[in-house]
Backbone as a printed PyTorch tensor [residue, N CA C, xyz], in Angstrom:
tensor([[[105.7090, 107.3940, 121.5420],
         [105.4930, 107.1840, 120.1180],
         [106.4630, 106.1140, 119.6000]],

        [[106.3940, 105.8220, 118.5590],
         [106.7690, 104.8420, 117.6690],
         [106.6500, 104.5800, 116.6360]],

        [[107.5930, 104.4280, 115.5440],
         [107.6380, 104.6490, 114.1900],
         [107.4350, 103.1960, 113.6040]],

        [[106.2120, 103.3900, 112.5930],
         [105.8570, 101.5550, 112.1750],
         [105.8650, 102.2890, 110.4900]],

        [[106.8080, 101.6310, 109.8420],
         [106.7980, 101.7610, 108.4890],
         [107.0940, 103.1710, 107.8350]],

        [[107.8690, 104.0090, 108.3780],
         [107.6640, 105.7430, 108.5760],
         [106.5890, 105.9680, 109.0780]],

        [[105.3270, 105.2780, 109.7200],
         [104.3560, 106.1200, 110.1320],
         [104.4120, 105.8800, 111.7870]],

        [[104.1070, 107.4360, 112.0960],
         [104.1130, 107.1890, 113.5530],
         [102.5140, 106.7760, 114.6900]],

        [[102.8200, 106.4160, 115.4280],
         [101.9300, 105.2530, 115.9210],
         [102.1430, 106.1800, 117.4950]],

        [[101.2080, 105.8140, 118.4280],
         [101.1890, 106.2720, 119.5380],
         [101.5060, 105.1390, 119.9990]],

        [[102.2880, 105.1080, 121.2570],
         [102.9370, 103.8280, 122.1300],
         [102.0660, 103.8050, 123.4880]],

        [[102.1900, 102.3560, 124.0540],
         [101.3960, 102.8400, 125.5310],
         [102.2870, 101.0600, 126.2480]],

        [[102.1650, 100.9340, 127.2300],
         [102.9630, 100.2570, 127.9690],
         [101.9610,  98.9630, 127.7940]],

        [[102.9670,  97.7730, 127.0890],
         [101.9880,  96.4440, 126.7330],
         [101.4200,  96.2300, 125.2310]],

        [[102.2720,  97.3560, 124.1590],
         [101.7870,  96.9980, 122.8710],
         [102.1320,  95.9440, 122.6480]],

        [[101.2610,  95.4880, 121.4720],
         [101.7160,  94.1450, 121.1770],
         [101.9850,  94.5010, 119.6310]],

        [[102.3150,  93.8460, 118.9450],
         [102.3320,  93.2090, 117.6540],
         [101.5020,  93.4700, 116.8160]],

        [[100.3200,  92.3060, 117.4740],
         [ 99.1000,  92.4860, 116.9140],
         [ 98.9940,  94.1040, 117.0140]],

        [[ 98.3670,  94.8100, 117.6430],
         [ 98.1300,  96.1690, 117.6500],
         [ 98.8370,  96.8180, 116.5610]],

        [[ 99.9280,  96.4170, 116.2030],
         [100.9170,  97.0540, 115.3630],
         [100.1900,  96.7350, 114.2740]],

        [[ 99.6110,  95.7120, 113.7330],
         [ 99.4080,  94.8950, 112.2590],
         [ 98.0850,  95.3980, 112.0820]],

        [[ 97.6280,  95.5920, 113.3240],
         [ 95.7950,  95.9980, 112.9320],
         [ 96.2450,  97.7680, 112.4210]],

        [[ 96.9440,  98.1440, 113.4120],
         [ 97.4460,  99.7720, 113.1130],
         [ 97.3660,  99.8400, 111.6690]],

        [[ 97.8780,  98.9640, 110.9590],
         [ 98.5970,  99.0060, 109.7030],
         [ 97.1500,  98.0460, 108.6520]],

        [[ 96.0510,  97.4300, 109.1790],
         [ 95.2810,  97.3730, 108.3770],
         [ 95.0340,  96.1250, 108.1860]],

        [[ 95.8580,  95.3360, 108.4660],
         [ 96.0630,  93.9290, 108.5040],
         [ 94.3650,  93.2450, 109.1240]],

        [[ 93.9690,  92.6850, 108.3200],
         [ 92.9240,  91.6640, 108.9580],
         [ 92.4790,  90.4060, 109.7920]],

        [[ 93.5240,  89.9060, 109.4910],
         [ 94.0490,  88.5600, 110.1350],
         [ 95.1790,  88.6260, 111.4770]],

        [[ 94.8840,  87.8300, 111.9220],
         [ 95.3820,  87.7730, 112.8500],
         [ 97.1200,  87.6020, 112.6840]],

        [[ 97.0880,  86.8720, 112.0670],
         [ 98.9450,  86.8080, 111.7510],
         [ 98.8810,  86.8490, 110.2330]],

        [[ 99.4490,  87.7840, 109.6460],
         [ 99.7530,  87.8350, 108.3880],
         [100.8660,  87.5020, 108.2180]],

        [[101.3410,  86.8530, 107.0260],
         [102.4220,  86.5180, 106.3050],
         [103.7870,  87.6740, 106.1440]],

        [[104.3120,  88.0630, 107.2430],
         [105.1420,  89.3420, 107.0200],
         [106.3350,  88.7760, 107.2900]],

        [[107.7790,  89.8220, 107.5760],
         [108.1980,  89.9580, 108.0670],
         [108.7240,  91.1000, 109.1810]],

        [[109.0900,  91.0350, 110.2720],
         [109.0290,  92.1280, 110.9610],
         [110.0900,  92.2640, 111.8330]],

        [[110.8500,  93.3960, 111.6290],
         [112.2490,  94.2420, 112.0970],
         [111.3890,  95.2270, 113.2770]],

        [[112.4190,  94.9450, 114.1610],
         [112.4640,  96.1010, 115.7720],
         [113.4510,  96.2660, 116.0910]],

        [[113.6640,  97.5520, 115.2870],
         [115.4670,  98.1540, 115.7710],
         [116.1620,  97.7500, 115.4480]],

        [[115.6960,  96.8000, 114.1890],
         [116.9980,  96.2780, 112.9480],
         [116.6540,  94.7880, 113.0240]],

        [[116.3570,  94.5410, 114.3350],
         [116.8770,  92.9880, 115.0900],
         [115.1910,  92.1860, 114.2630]],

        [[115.1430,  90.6580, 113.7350],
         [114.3940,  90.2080, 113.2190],
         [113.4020,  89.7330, 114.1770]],

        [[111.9420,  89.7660, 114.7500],
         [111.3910,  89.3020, 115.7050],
         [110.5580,  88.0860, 114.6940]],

        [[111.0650,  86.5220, 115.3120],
         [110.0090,  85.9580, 115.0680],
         [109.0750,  85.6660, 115.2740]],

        [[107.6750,  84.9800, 114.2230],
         [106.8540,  84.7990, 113.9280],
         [106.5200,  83.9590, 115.4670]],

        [[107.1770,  83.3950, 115.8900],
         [106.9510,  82.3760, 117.2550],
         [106.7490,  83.2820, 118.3180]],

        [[107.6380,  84.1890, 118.6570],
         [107.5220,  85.7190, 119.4420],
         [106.7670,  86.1270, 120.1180]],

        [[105.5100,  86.4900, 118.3840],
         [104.7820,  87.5860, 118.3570],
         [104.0070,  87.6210, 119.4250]],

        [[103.6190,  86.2930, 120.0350],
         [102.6820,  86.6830, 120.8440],
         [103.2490,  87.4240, 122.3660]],

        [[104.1180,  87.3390, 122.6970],
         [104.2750,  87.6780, 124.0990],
         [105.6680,  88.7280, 123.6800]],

        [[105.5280,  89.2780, 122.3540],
         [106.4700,  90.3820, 122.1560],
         [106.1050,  91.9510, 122.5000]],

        [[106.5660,  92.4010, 123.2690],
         [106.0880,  93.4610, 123.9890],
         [106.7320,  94.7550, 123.1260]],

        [[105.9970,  95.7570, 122.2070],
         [107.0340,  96.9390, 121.3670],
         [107.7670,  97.8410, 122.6890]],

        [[108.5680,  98.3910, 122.3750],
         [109.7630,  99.0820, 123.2510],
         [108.9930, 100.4730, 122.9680]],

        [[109.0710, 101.4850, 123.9590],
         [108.5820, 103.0090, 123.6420],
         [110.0400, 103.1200, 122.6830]],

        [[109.3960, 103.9440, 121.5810],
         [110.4160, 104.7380, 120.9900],
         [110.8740, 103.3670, 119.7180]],

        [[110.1560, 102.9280, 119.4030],
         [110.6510, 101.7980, 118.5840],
         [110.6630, 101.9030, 117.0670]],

        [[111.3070, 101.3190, 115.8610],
         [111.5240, 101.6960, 114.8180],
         [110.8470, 100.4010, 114.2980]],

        [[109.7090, 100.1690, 113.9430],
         [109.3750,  98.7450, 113.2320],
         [108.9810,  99.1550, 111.6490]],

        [[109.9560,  98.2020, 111.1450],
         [109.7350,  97.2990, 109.8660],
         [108.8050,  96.2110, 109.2410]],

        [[107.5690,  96.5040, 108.9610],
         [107.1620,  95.4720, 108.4740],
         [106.6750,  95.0160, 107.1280]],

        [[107.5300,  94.0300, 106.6190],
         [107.5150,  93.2940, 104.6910],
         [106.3740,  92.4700, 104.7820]],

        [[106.0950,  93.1970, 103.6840],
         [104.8220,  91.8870, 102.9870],
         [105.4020,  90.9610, 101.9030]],

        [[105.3100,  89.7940, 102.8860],
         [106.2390,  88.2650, 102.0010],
         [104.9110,  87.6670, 100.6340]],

        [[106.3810,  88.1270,  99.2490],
         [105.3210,  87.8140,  98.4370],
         [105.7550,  86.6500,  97.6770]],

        [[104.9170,  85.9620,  97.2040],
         [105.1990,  84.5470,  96.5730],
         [104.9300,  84.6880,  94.7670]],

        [[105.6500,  84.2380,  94.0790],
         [105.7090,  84.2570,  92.6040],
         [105.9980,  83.2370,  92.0140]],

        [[106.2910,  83.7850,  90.6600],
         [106.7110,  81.9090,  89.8440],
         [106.5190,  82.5710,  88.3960]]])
């Protein structure tokens, strides 16, 4: 398992990212976020070959723009 946003998520060997963002509802393929794993900031460049850790704590912000 694995905790994405307080919600827990089932883990399996080879999650990705993506999986994480669709988990969470996301439509697009890369949304505009930011995203914490175990505190540490994973970038946007990463994502693709970022593998989640069993037992992982992810953070993910929705980057909002104003004025």
């Amino acid at each position: 398992m694995i905790r994405v946003n307080d919600k827990e998520m089932n883990w399996h060997d080879d999650l990705s990212l993506f999986e994480v963002f669709r988990f969470l509802g996301y439509k697009i393929k890369v949304p505009v976020v930011l995203v914490q794993v175990n505190g540490q900031v994973v970038k946007k460049s990463r994502w693709e070959e970022y593998h989640v850790p069993e037992g992982a704590v992810i953070k993910i912000y929705n980057m909002v723009c104003g004025g």
